[in-house]
Structures are given as structure tokens and as C-alpha cells.
KEKE-3310 file (N, C-alpha, C; in steps of 0.2 Angstrom, whole numbers, plus 5000, padded with zeros to 4 digits):
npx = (5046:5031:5020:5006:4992:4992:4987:4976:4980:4977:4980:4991:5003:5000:5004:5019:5026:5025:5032:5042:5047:5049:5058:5071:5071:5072:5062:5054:5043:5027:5018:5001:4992:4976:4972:4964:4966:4957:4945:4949:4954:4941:4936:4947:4945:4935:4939:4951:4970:4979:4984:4996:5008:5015:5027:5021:5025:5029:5018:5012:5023:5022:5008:5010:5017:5010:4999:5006:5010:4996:4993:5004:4997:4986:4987:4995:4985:4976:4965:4973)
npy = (4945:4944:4957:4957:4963:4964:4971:4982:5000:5010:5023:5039:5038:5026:5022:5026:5021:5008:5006:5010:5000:4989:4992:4993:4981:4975:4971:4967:4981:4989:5005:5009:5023:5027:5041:5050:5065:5071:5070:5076:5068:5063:5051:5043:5044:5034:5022:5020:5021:5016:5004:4990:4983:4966:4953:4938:4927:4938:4939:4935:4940:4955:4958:4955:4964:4975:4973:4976:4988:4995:4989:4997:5010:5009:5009:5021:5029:5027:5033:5037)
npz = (4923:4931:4937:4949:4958:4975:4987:4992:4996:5010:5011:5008:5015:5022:5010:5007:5019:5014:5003:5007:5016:5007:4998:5007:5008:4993:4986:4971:4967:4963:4965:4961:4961:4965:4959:4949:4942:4934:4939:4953:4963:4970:4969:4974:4989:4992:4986:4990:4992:4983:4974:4978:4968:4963:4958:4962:4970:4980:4989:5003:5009:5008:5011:5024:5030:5025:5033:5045:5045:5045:5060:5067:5062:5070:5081:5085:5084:5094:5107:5124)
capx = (5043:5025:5016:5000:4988:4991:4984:4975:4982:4972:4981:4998:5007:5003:5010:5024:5028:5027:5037:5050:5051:5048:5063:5073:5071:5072:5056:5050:5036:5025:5013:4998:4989:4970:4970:4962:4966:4951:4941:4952:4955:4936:4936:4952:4944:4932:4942:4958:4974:4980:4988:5004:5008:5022:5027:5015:5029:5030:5013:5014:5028:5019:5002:5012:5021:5004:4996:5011:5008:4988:4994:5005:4994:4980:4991:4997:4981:4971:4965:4974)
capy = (4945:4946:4959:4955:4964:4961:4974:4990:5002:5016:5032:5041:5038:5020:5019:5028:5018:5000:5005:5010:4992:4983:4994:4991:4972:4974:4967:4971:4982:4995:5005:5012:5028:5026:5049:5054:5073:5074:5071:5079:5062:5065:5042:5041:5039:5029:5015:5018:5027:5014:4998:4989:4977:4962:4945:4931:4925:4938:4940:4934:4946:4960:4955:4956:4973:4980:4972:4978:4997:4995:4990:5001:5015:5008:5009:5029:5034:5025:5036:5034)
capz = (4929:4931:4940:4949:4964:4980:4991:4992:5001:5013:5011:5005:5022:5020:5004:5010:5023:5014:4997:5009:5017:5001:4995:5010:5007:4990:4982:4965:4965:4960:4968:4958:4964:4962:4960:4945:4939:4931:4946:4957:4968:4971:4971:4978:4996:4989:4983:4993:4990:4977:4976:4978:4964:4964:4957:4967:4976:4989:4992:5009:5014:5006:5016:5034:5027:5027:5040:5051:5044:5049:5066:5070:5063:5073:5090:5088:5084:5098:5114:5130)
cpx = (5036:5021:5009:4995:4989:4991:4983:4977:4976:4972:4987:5001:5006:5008:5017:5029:5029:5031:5042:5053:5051:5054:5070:5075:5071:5070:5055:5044:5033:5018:5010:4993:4981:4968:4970:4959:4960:4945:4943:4955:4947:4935:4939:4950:4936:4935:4949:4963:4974:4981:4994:5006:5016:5019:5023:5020:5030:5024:5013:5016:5025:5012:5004:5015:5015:4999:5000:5010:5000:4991:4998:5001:4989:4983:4994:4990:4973:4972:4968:4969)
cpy = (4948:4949:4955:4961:4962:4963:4981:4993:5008:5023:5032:5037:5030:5016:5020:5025:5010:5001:5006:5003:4990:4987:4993:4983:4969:4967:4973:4974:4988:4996:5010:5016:5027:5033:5047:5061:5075:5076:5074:5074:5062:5056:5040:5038:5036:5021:5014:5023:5022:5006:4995:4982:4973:4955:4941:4930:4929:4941:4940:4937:4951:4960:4957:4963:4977:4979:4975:4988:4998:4996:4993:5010:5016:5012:5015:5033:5034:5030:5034:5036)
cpz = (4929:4936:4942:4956:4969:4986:4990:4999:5003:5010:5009:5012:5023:5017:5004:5013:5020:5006:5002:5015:5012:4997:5000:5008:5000:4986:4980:4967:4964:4962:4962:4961:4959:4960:4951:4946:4937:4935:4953:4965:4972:4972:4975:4986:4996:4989:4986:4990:4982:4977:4975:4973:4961:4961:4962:4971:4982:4989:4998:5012:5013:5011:5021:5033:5030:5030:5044:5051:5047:5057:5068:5067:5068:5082:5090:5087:5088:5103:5120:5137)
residu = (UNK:UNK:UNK:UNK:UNK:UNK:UNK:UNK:UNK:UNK:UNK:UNK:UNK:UNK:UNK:UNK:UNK:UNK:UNK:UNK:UNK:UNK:UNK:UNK:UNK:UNK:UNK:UNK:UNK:UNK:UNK:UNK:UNK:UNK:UNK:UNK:UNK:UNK:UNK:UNK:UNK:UNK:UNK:UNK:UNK:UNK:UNK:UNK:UNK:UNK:UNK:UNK:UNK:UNK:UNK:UNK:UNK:UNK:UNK:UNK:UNK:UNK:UNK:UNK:UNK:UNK:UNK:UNK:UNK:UNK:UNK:UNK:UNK:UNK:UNK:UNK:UNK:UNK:UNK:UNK)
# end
């Protein structure tokens, strides 16, 4: 099965929240953390936390995953 890129993620708590749907649902994948030790994650919020990488096929599920994580971070963290 072949890995491929198919979104950066923002932040821990993103990532957090969309391996544990894509482990719920039982798609392959594998998130890679952008933190380099050497720099102390001094890039990290530069380039993002990391990203989430899976077979082509569920791209699209993966896409709405973390579009649906965006918006509901967007919507708790908006002023009322």
C-alpha cells in the first residue's frame, strides 16, 4: 500500500482529533510531525504541525475529516 501526502495539518489538537477519526474508521495512516529537536520546533509553526499521509483512495474522506476539524475549531473559538 502506498503512502502519499494528503494534508497539512495546523496544530497538535488537530492532529489529535483527526487520527482518532481515521482510527475510528479504520483508514490506514500515518501522521508525520514537522518538530525538529534540533531546532526545538522553532519551524514547526512555520510549516504547520505536520501531515497526515494515506493510500490516494481515501483522500477525499481524509480532506472532509480535516476540513470538519477546521470548522468545528473555527465555531468554538469564534466571539459571541
Amino acid at each position: 500500500m502506498d503512502f502519499e501526502k494528503i494534508a497539512v495539518l495546523d496544530n497538535d489538537i488537530e492532529a489529535q482529533f483527526v487520527a482518532s477519526v481515521l482510527e475510528d474508521r479504520s483508514i490506514p495512516h500515518v501522521l508525520q510531525s514537522y518538530r525538529d529537536t534540533a531546532y526545538d520546533g522553532l519551524f514547526q509553526t512555520q510549516r504547520g504541525w505536520g501531515q497526515v499521509n494515506a493510500p490516494a483512495s481515501y483522500r477525499d474522506e481524509i480532506l472532509e475529516i480535516v476540513s470538519e476539524a477546521r470548522r468545528q475549531a473555527a465555531e468554538t473559538t469564534e466571539p459571541e
